[in-house]
N, C-alpha and C positions, 0 to 999 in steps of 0.2 A: 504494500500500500504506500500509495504517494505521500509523505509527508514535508511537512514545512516549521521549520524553529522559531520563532521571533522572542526576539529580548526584549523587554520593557525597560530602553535606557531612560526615562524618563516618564512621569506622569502625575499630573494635578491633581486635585482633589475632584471627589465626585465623577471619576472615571471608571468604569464597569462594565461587566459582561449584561448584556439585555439580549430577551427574546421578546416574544409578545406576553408573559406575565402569565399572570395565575387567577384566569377570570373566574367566577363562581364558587370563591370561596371566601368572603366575607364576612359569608354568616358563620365561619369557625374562628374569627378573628386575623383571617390571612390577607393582608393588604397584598393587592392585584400587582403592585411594580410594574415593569416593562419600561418601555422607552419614556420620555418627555415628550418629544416631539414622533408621537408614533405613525406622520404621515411619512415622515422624510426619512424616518428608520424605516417604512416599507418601502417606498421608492427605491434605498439602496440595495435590496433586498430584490425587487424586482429588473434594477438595471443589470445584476450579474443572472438575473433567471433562478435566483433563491426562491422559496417560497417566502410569501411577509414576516411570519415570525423566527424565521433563522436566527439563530444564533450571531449576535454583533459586536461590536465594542461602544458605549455611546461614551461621547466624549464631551469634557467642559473646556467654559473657557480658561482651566489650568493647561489645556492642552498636551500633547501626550508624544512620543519618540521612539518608535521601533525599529530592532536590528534584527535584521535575517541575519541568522544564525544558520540557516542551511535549507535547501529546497527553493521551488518558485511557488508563488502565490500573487492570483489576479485582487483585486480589492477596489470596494467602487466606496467614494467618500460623497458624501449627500446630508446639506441637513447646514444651517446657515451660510454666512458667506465667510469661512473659515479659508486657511491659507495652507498647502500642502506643499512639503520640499523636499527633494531627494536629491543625488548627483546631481548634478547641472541641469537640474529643473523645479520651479516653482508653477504650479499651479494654485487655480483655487477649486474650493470643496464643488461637487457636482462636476465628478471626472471619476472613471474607472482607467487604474494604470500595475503597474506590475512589478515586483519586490521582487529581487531578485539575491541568493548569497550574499552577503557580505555588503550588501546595499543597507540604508538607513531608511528610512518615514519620520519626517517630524512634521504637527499637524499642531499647527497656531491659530491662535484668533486672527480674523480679518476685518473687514469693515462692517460687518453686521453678525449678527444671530450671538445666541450664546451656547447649542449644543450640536453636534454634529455625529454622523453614523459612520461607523467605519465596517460596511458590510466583507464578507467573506467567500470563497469558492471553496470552499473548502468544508469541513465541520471542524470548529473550534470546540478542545477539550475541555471541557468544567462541571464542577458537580451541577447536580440535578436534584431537584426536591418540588415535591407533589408533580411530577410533569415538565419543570419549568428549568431553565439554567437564568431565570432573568435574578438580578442583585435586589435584594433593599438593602438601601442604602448607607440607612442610621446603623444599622449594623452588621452589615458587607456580607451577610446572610446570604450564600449559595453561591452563584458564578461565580462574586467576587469583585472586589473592588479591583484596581489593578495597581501593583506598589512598582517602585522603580528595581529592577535588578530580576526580575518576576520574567521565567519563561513563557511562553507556549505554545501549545503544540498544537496542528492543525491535521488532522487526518485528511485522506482524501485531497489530498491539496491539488487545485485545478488550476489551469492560463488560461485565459481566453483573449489573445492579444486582436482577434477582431473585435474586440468587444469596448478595448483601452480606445480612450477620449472624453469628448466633453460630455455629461448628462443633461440632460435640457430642467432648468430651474422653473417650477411653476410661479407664478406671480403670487397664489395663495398660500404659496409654502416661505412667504417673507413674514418678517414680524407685525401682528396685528394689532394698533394702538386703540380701537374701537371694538369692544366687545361685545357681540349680543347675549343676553339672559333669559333668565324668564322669574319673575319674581318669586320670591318662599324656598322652603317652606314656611319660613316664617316669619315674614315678611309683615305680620302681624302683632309681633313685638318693637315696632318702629314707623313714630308718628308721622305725619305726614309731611312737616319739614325735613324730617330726616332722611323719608325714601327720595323725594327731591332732591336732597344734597347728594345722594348717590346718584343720582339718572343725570346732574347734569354739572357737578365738581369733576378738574380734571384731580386723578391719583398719581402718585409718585413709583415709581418702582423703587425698593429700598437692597440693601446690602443683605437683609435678613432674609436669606432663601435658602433653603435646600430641596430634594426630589418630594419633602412631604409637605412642604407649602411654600408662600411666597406673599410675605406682608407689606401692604405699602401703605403710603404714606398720604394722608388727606382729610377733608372733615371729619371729625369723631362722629362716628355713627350710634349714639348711644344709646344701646336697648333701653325697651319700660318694662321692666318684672321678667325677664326672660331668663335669668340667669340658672332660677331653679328646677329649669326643665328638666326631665328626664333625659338621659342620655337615648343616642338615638342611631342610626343607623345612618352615613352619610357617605356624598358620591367624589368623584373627583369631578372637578369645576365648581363644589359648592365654595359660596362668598360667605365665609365665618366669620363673626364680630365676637371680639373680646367684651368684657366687662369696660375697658377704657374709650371703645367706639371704635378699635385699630379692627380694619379688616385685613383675611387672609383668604386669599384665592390655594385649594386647596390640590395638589398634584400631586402626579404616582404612585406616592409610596403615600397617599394619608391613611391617617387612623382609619379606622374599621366603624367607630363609634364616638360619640361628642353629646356633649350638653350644651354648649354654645350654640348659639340662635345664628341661622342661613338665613341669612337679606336676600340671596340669588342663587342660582345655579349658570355657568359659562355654559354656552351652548360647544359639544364637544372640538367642531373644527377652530372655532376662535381658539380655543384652548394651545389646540397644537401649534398658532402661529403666534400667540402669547406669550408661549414659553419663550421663544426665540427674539422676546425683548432683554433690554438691558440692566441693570441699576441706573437710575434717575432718567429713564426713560418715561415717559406720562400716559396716561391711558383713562379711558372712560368708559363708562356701562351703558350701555342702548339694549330698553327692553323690551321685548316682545313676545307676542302670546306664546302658549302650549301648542297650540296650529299651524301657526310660524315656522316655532321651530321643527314641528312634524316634516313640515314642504322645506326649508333649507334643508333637513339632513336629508334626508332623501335624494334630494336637488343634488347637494355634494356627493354622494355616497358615488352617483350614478357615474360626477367628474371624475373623480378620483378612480375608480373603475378605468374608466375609459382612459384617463394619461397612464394609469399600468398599465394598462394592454399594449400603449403602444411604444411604453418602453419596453414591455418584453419581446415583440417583434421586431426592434432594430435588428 
């Protein structure tokens, strides 16, 4: 069997092995993980002809440095506008190119996005737990976080040197400053200057982020009696309010359960192009029905369909 080495000469914080996560187990207390941006991790996925939830690397903006150690391996990079460098070539992210022995990978931030995919031809080795090799996060539970000095191993290692080039970047796969919602659940513990100051205050993006939320910065949203609700069952993209009025836009790796009051839920595609803003970048809530959003996802699902299909027939 064809294999491939790469050494992890370097790598940031918050960089990890992802598949597409561990859906339908919530209700035992098992946060779903998977990707941040699970459009752009499928896209990479689908430009080497992976299936969506293959096994990847998702990368932050600490950025990440691989050395073939031995073998070839093809690798298609997707997922902001990050910056990729090897021998005598720089690219940027949305390109499929080819690692070769004794060749390097280093993969930086660029002018936009904050996470990026580093899909594979290959199968990358990593434990596995309920079905899944994807990471949480907070505590590097399963794939694995990825440390510097850190081998691995890629079975099956594949080229596809017809395949090396540019990927074509969707315009919905950029970062989204305009988010659509849809009010509640509870959205009933916040009077009516308050739900105003959300629908039409801009928010800050802040420093305070990792894979299980992302708090920013703007009018104190401050519940009336909500504090002592029951604990409750909550999704990613719910918009959680502290006791202080701070909201947190909630992602991958959230709890399973909360007693904090949800002003919104992020309709899922804003979410994945959300993620791919900055610290002190601005953003705003525009909200619209349960209807709404029934005909956008749909609307989307069908997009998104249709730009894989025709990156897997290049």
């Amino acid at each position: 069997m064809t294999e491939a080495i790469l050494r992890v000469a370097f790598a940031g914080p918050h960089v990890s092995i992802q598949d597409q996560g561990r859906p339908g187990l919530m209700r035992y207390g098992v946060p779903a993980s998977g990707p941040m941006d699970r459009q752009s991790f499928a896209l990479a996925n689908a430009a080497l002809g992976n299936p969506a939830g293959h096994p990847g690397i998702e990368i932050s903006l600490g950025g990440l440095s691989l050395h073939c150690q031995g073998g070839t391996i093809t690798l298609a990079l997707a997922g902001g506008g990050f910056i990729a460098e090897m021998p005598a070539r720089k690219l940027g992210a949305w390109n499929i190119l080819t690692l070769r022995a004794g060749e390097t990978l280093t993969i930086r931030p660029g002018p936009w996005g904050s996470w990026t995919y580093l899909a594979i031809a290959g199968d990358l080795q990593a434990e596995s737990w309920l079905g899944s090799r994807a990471t949480h996060g907070s505590s590097g539970f399963c794939g694995g976080r990825l440390t510097t000095g850190q081998v691995l191993t890629i079975t099956d290692a594949q080229t596809h040197p017809d395949l090396e080039g540019h990927i074509p970047c969707p315009i919905w796969a950029r970062p989204r400053h305009l988010l659509r919602c849809t009010l509640g659940p509870q959205d009933r513990f916040f009077d009516a200057e308050t739900l105003s100051a959300f629908t039409t205050a801009r928010f800050e993006m802040t420093d305070a982020f990792d894979r299980m939320g992302l708090r920013l910065r703007g009018p104190a949203l401050i519940p009336t009696g909500a504090l002592s609700i029951p604990s409750e069952p909550i999704l990613r993209g719910s918009v959680q309010v502290s006791g202080d009025g701070t909201a947190t836009v909630l992602l991958s790796d959230h709890q399973t359960t909360g007693g904090y009051p949800k002003i919104a839920t992020v309709l899922a595609d804003d979410l994945d192009a959300f993620v791919q803003c900055r610290p002190r970048d601005a953003v705003m809530f525009q909200t619209i029905t349960p209807a709404e959003a029934i005909a956008i996802t749909r609307q989307n699902t069908l997009r998104f369909a249709a730009f894989q299909d025709r990156l897997r027939a290049r």
